[in-house]
N, CA, C and O of each residue as an XYZ file, in Angstrom:
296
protein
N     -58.001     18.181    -19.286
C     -56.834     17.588    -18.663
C     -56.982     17.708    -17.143
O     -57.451     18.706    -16.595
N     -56.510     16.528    -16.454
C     -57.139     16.750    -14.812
C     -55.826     16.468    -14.376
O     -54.952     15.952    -15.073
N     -55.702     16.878    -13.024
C     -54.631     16.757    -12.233
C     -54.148     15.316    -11.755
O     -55.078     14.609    -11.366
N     -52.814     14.707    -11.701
C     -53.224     13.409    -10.729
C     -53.316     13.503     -9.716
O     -53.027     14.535     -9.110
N     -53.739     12.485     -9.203
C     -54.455     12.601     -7.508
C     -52.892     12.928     -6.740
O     -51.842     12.946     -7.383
N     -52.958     13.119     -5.604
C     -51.491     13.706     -4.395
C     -51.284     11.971     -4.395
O     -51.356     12.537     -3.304
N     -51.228     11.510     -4.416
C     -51.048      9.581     -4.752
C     -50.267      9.534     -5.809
O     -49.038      9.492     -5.738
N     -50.932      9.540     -6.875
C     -50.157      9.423     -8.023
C     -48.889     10.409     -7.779
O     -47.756      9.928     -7.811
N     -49.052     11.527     -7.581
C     -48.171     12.776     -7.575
C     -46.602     12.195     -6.834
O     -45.529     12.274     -7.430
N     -46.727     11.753     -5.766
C     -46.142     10.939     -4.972
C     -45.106     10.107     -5.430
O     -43.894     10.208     -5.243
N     -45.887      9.093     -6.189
C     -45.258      7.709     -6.978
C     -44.454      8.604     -8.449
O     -43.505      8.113     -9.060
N     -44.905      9.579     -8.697
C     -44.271     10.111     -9.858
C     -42.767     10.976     -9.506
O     -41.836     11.235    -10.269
N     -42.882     11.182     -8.564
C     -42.109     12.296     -7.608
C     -40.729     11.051     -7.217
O     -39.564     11.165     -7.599
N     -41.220     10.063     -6.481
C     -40.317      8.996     -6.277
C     -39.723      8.308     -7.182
O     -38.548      8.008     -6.970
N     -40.508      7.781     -8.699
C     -39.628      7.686     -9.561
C     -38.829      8.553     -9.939
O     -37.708      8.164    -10.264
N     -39.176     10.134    -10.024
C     -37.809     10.849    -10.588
C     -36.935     11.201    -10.087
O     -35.935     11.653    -10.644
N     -37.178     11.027     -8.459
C     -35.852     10.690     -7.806
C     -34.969      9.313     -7.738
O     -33.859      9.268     -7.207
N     -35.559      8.301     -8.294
C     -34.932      7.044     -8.552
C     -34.156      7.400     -9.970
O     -32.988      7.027    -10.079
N     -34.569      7.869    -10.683
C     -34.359      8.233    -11.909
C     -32.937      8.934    -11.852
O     -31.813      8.544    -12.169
N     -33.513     10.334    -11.231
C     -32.221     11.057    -10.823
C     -30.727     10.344    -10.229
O     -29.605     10.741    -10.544
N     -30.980      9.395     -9.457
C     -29.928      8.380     -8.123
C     -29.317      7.607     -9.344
O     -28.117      7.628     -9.620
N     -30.277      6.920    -10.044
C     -29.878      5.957    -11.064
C     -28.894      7.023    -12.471
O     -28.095      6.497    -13.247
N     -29.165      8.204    -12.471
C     -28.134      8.972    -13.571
C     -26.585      9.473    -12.899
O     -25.496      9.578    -13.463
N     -26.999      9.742    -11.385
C     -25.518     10.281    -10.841
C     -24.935      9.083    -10.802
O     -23.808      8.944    -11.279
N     -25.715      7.878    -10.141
C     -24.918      7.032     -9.443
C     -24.424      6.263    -11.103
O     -23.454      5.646    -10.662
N     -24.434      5.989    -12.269
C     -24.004      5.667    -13.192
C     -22.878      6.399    -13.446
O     -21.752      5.902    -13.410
N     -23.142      7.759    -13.748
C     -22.268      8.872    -13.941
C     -21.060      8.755    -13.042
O     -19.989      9.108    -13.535
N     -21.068      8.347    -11.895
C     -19.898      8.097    -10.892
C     -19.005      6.729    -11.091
O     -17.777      6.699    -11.169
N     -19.966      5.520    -11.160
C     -19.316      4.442    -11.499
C     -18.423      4.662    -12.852
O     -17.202      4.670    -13.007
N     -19.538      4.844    -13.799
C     -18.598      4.601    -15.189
C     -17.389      5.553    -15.209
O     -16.387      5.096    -15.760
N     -17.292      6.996    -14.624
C     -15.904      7.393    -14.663
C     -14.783      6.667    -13.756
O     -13.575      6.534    -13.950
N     -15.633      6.236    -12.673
C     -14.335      5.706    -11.941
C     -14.018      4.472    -12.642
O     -12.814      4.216    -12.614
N     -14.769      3.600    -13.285
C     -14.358      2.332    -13.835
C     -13.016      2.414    -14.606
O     -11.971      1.764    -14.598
N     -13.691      3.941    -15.557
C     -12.578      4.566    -16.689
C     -11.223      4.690    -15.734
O     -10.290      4.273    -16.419
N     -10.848      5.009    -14.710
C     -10.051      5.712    -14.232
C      -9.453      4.682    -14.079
O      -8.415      4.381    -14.670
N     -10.025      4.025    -13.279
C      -9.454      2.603    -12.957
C      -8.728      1.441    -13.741
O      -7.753      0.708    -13.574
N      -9.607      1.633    -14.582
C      -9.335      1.091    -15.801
C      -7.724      1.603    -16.726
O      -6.813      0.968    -17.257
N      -7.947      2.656    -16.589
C      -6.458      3.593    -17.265
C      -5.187      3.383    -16.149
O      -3.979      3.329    -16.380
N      -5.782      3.303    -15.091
C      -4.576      3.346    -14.058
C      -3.978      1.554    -13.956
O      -2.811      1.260    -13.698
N      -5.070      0.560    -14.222
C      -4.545     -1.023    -13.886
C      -3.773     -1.715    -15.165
O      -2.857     -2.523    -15.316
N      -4.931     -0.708    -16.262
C      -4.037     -1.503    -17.915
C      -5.573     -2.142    -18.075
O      -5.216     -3.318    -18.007
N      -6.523     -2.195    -18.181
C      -7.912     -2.704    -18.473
C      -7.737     -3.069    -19.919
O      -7.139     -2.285    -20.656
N      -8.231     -4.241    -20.394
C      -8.264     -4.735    -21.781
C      -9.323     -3.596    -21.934
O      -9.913     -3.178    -20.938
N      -9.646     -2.922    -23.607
C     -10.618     -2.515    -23.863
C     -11.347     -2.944    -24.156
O     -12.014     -2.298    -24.964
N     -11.836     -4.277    -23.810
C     -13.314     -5.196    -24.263
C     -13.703     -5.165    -23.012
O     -14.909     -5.313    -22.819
N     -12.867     -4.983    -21.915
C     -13.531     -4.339    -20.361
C     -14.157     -2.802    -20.232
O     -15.125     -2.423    -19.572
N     -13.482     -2.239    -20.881
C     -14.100     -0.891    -21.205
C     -15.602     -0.783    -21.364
O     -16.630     -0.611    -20.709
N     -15.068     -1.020    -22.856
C     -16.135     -1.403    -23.758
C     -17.506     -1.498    -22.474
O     -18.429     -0.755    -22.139
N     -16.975     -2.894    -22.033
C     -17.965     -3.465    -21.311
C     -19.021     -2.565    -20.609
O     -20.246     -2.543    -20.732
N     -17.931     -1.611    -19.609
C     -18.921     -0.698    -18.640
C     -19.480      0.446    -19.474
O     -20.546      0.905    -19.063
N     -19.017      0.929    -20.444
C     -19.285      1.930    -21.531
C     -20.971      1.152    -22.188
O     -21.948      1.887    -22.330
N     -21.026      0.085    -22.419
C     -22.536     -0.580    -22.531
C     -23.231     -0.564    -21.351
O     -24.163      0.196    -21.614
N     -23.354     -0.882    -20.344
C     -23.962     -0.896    -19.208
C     -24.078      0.448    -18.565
O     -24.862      0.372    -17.619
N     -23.546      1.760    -18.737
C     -23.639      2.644    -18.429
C     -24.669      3.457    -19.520
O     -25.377      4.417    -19.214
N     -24.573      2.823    -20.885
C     -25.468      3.301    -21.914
C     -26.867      2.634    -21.540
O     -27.889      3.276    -21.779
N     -26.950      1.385    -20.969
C     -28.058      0.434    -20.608
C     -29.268      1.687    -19.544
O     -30.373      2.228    -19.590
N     -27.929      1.549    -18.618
C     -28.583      2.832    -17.152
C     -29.238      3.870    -17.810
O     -30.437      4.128    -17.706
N     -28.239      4.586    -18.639
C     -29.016      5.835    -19.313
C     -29.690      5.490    -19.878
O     -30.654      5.472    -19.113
N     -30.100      5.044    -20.999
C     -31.499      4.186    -21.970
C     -32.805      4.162    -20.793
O     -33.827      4.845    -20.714
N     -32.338      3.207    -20.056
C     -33.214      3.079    -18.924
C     -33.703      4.632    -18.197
O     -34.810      5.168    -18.258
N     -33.099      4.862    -17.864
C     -33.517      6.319    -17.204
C     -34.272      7.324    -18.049
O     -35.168      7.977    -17.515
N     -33.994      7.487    -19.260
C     -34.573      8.084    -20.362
C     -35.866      7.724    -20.791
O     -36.745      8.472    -21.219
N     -35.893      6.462    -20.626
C     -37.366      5.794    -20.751
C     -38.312      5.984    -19.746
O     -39.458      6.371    -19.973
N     -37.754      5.659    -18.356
C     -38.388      6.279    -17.456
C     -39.057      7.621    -16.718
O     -39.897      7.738    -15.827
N     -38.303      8.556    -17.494
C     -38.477     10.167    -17.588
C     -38.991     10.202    -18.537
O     -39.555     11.293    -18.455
N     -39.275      9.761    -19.552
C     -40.550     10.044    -20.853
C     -41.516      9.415    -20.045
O     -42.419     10.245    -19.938
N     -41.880      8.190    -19.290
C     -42.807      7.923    -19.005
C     -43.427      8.769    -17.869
O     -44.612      9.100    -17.914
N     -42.752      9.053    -17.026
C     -43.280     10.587    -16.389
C     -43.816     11.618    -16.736
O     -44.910     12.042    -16.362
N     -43.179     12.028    -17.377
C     -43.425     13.199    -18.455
C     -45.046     12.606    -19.025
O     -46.059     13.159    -18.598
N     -45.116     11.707    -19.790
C     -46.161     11.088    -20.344
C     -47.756     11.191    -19.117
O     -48.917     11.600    -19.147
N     -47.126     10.748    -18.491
C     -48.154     10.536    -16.877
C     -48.428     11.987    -16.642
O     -49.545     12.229    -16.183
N     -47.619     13.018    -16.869
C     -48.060     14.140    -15.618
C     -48.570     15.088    -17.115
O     -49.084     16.189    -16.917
N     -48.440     14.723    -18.178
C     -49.352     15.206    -19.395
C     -50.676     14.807    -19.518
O     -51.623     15.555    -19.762
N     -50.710     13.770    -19.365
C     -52.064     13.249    -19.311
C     -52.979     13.032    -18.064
O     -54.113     12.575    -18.202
């Protein structure tokens, strides 16, 4: 098993801080949506709505942190 180069290391390092930005910054929207949502009267098929797209973000992010993980294993 070999190290990746300080290059690779880099690009791996920057995705998991994209990774990271992309979990808070979801984590922030979708509660405030909720909030917002409770405070205006939001149909719940609007809910709903951001409750999928916030599952989308996470899916996404999850995939992207296995693929890291994957990279700095091999």
């Amino acid at each position: 098993m070999t190290r990746p180069s300080p290059e690779q290391e880099r690009h791996l390092a920057r995705q998991a801080r994209l990774v990271a930005f992309v979990i808070a910054g979801t984590m922030l929207l979708w509660m405030g949506a909720q909030w917002i949502g409770g405070k205006v009267g939001l149909e719940a098929r609007y809910a709903f709505l951001f409750d999928f797209a916030a599952l989308a973000a996470f899916f996404w992010a999850l995939v992207v942190t296995y693929q890291i993980w994957r990279k700095r294993q091999g």
